[in-house]
N, CA, C and O atoms as a GROMACS GRO file, in nm:
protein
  348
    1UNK      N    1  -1.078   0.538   1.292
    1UNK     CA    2  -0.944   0.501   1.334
    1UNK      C    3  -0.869   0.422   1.226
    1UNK      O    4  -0.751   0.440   1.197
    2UNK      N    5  -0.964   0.319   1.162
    2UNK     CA    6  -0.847   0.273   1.087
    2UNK      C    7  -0.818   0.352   0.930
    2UNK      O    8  -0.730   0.304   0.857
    3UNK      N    9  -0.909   0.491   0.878
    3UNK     CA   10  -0.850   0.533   0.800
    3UNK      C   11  -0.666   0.612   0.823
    3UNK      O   12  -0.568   0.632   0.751
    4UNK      N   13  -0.716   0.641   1.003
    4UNK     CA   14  -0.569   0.718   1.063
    4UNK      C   15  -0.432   0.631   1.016
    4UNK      O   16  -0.330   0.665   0.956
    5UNK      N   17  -0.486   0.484   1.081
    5UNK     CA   18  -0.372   0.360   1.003
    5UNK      C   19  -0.339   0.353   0.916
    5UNK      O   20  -0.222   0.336   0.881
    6UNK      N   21  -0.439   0.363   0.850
    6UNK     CA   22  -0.369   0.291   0.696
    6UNK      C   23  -0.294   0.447   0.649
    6UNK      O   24  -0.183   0.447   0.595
    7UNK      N   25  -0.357   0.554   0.672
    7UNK     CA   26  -0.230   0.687   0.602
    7UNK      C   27  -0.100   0.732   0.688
    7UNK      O   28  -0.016   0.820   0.666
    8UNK      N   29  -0.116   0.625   0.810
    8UNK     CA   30   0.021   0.614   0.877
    8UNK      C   31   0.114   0.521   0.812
    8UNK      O   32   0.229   0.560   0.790
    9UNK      N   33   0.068   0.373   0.772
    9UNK     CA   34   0.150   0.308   0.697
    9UNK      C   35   0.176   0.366   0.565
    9UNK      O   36   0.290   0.362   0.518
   10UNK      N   37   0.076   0.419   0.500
   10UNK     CA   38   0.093   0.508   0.340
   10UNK      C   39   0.235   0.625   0.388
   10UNK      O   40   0.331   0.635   0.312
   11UNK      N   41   0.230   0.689   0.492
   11UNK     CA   42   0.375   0.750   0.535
   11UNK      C   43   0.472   0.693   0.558
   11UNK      O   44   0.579   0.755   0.559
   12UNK      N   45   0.466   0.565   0.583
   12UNK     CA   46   0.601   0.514   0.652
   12UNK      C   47   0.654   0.380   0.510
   12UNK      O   48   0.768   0.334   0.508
   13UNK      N   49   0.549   0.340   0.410
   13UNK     CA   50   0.588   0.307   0.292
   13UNK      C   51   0.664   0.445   0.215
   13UNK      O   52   0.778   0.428   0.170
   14UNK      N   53   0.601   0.575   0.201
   14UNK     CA   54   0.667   0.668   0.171
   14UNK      C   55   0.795   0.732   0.192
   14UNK      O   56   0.861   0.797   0.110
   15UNK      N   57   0.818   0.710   0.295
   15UNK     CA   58   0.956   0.710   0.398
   15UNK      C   59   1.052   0.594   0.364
   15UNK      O   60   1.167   0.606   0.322
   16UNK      N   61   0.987   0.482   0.388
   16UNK     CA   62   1.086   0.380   0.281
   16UNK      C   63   1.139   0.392   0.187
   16UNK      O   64   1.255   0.356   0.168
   17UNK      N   65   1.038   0.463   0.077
   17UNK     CA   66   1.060   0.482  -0.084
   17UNK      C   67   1.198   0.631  -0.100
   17UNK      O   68   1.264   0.658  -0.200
   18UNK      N   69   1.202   0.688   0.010
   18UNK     CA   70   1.228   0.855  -0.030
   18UNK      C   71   1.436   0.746   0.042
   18UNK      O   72   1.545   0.800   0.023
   19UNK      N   73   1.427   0.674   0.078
   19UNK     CA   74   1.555   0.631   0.126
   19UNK      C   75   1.616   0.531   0.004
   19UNK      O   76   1.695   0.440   0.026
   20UNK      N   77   1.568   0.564  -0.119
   20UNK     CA   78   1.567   0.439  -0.238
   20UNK      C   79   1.643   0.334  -0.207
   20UNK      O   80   1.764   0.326  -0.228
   21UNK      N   81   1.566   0.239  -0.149
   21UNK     CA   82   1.596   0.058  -0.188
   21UNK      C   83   1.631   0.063  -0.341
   21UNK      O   84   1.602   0.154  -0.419
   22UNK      N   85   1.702  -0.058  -0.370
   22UNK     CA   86   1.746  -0.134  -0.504
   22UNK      C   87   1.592  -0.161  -0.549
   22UNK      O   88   1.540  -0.268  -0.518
   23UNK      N   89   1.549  -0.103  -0.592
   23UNK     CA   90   1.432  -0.087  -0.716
   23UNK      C   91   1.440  -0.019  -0.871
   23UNK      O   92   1.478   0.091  -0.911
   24UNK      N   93   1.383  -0.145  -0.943
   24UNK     CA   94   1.362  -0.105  -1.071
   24UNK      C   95   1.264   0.004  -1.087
   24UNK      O   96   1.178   0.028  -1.002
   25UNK      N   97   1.284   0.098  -1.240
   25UNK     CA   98   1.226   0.190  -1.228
   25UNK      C   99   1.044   0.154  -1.202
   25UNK      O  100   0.960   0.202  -1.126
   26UNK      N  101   1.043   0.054  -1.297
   26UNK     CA  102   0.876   0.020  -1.307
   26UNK      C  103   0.828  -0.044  -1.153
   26UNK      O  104   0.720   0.003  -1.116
   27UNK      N  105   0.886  -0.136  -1.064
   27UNK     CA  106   0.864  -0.161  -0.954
   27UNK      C  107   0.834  -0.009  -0.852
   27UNK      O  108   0.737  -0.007  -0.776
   28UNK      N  109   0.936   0.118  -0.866
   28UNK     CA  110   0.904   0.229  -0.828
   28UNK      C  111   0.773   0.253  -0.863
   28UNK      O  112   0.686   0.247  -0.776
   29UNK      N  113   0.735   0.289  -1.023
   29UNK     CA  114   0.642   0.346  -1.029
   29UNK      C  115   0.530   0.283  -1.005
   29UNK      O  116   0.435   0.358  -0.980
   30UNK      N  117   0.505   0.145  -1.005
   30UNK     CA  118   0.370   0.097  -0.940
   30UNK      C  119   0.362   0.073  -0.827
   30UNK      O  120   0.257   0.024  -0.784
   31UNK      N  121   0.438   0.091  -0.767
   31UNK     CA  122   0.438   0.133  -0.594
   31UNK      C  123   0.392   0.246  -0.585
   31UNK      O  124   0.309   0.247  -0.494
   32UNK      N  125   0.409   0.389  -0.654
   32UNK     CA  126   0.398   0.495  -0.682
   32UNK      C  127   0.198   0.500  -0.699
   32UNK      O  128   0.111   0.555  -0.632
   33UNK      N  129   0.195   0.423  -0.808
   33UNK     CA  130   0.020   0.426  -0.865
   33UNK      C  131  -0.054   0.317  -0.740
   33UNK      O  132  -0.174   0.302  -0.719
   34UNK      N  133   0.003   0.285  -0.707
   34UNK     CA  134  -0.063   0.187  -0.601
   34UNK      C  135  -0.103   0.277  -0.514
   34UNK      O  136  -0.220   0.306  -0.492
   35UNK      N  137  -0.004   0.324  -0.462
   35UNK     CA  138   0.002   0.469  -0.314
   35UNK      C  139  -0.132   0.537  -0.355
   35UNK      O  140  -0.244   0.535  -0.303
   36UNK      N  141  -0.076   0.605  -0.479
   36UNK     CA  142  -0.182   0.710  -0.524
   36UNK      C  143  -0.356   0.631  -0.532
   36UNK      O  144  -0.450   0.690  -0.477
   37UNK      N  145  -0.377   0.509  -0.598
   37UNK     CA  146  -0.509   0.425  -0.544
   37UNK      C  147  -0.528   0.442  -0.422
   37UNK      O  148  -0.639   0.487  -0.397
   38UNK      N  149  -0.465   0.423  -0.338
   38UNK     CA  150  -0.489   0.422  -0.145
   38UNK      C  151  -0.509   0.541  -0.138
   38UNK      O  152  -0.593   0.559  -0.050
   39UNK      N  153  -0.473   0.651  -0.192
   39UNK     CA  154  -0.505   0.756  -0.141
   39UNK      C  155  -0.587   0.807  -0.181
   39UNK      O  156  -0.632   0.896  -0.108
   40UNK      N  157  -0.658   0.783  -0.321
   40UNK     CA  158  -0.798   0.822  -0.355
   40UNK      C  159  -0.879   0.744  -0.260
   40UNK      O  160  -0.930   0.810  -0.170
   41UNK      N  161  -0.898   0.633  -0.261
   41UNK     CA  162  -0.972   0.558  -0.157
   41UNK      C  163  -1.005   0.629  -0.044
   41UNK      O  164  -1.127   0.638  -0.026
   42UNK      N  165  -0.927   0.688   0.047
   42UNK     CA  166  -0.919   0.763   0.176
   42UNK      C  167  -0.975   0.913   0.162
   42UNK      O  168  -1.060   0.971   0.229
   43UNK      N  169  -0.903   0.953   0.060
   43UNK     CA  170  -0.997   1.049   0.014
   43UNK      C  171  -1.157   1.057  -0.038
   43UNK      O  172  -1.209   1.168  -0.048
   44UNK      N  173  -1.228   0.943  -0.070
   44UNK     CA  174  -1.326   0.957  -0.089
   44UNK      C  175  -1.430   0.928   0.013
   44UNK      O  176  -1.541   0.978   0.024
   45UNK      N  177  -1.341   0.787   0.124
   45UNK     CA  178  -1.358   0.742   0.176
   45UNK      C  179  -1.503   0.669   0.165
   45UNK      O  180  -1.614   0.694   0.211
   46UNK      N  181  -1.448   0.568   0.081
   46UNK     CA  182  -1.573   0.454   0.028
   46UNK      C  183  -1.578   0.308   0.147
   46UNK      O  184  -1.478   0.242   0.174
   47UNK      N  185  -1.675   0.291   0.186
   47UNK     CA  186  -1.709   0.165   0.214
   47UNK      C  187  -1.772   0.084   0.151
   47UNK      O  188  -1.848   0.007   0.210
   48UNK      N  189  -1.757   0.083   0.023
   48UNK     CA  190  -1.763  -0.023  -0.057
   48UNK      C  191  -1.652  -0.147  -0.039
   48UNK      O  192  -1.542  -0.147   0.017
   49UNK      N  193  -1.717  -0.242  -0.102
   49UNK     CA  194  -1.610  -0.364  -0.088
   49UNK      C  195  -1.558  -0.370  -0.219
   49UNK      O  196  -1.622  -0.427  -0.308
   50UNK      N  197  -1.440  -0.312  -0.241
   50UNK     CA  198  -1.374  -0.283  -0.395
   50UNK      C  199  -1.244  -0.397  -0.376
   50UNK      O  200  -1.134  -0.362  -0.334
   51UNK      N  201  -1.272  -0.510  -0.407
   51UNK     CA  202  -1.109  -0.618  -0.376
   51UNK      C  203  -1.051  -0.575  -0.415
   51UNK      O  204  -0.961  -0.543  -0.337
   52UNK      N  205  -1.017  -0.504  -0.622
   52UNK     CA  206  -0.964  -0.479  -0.680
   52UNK      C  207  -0.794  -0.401  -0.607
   52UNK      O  208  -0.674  -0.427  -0.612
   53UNK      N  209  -0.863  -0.321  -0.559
   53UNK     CA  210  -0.740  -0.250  -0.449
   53UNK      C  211  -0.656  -0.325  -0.413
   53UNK      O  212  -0.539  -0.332  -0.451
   54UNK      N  213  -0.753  -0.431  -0.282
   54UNK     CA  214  -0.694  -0.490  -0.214
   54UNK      C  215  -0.600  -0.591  -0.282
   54UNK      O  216  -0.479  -0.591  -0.261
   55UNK      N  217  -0.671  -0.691  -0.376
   55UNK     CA  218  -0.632  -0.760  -0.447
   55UNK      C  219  -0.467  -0.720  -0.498
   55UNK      O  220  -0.377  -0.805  -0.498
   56UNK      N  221  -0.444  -0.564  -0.545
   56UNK     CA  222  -0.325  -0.495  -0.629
   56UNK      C  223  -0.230  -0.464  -0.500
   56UNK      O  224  -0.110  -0.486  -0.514
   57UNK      N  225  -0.280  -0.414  -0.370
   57UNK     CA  226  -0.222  -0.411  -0.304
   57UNK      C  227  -0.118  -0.599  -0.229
   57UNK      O  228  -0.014  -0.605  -0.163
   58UNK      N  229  -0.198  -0.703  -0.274
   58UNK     CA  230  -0.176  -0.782  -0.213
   58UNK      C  231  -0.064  -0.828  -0.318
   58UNK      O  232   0.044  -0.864  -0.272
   59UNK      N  233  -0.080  -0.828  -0.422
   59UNK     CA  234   0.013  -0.847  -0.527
   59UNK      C  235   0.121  -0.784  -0.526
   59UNK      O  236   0.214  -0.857  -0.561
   60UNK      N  237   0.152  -0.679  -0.503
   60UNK     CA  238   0.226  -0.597  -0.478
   60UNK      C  239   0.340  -0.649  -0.334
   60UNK      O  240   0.458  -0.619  -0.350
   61UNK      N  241   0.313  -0.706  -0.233
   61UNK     CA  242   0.332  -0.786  -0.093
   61UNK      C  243   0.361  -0.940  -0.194
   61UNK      O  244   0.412  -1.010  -0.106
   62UNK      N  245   0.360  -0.986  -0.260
   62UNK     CA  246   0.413  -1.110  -0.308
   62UNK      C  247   0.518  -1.077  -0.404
   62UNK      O  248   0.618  -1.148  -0.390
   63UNK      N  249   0.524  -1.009  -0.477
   63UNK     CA  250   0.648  -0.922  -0.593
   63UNK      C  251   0.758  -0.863  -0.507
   63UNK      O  252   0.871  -0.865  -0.555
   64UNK      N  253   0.734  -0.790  -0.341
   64UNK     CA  254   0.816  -0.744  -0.287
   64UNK      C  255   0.868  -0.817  -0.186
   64UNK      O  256   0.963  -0.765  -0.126
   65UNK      N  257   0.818  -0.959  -0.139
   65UNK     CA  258   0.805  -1.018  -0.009
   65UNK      C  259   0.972  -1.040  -0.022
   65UNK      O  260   1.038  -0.953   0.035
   66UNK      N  261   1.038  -1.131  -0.081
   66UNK     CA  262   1.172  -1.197  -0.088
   66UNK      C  263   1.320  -1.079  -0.119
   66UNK      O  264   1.430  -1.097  -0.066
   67UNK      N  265   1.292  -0.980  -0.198
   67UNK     CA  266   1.373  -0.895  -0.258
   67UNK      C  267   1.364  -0.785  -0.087
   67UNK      O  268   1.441  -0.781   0.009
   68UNK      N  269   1.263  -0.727  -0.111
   68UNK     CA  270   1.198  -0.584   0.000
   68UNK      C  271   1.119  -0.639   0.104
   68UNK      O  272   0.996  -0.624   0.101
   69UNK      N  273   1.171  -0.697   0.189
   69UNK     CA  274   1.059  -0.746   0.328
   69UNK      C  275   0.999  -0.641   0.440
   69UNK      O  276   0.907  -0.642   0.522
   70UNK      N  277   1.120  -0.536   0.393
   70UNK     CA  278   1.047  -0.401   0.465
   70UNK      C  279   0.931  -0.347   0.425
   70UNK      O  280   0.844  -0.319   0.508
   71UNK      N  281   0.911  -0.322   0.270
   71UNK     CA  282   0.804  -0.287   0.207
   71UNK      C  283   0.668  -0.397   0.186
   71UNK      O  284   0.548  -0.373   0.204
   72UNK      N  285   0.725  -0.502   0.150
   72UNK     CA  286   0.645  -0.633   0.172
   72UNK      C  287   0.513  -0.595   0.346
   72UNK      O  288   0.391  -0.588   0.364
   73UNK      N  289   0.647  -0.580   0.438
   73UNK     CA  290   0.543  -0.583   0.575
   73UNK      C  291   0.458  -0.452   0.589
   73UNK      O  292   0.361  -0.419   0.658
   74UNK      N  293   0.535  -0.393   0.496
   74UNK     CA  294   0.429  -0.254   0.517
   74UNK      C  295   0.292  -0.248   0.421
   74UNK      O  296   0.181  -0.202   0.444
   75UNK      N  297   0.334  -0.298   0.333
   75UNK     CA  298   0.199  -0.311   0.273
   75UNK      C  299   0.126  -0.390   0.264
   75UNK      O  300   0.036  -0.380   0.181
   76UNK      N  301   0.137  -0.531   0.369
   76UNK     CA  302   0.070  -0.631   0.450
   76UNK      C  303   0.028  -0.551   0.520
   76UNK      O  304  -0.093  -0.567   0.508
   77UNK      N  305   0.051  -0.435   0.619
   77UNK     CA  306  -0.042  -0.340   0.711
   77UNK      C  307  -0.107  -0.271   0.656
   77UNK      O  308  -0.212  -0.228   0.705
   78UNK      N  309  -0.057  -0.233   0.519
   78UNK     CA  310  -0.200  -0.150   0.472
   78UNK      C  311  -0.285  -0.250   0.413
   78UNK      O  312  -0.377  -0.180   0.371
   79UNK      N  313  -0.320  -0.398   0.374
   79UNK     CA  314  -0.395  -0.452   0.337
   79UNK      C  315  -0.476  -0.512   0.426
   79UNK      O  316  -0.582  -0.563   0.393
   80UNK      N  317  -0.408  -0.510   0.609
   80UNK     CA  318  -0.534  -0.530   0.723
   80UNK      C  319  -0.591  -0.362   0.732
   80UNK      O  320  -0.711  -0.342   0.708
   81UNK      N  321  -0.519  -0.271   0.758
   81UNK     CA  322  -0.582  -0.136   0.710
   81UNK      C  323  -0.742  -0.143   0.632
   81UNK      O  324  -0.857  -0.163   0.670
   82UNK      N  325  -0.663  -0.109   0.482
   82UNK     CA  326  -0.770  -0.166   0.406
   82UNK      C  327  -0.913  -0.246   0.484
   82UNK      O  328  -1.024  -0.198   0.505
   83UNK      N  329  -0.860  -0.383   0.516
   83UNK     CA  330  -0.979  -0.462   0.491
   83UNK      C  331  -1.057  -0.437   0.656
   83UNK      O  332  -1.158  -0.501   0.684
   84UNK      N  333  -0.985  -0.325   0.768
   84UNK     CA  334  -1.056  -0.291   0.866
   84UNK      C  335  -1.147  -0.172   0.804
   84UNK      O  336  -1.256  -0.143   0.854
   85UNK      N  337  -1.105  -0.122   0.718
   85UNK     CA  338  -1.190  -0.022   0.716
   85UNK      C  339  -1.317  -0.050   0.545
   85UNK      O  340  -1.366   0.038   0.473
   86UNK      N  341  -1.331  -0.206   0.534
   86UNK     CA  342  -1.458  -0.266   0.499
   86UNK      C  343  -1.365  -0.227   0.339
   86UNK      O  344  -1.452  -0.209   0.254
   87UNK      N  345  -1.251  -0.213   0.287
   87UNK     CA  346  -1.226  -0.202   0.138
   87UNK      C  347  -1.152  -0.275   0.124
   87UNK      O  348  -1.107  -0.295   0.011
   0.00000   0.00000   0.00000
């Protein structure tokens, strides 16, 4: 169940992105390589404990929190996502 979550929020960050917010190009594209990390993850579907992810994902939620609070909260759900499903 919670891989179903987290590629529901990976759609609805995607859905955000396709309505372009005021984003710089490079803020795009590592939102972009971030996505694409989450989605290898799911695709391999590791239960390893890899922070690294989490860690980039969480960084990512502090760079967007004040500017993008929409994207900020969404990728606060994919980082309980994430850490329900042990990554």
């Amino acid at each position: 169940m919670p891989a179903r979550e987290l590629q529901e929020q990976l759609n609805k960050l995607r859905e955000q992105l396709e309505q372009n917010p005021p984003l710089t190009e490079v803020e795009r594209d590592d939102l972009h390589t971030l996505m694409q990390q989450i989605e290898l993850e799911l695709e391999l579907e590791t239960k390893t404990q890899d922070s690294s992810l989490s860690d980039n994902v969480n960084l990512a939620v502090e760079r967007f929190e004040i500017d993008h609070p929409t994207l900020a909260g969404t990728l606060r759900n994919i980082v309980q996502a994430l850490g329900n499903m042990g990554i």
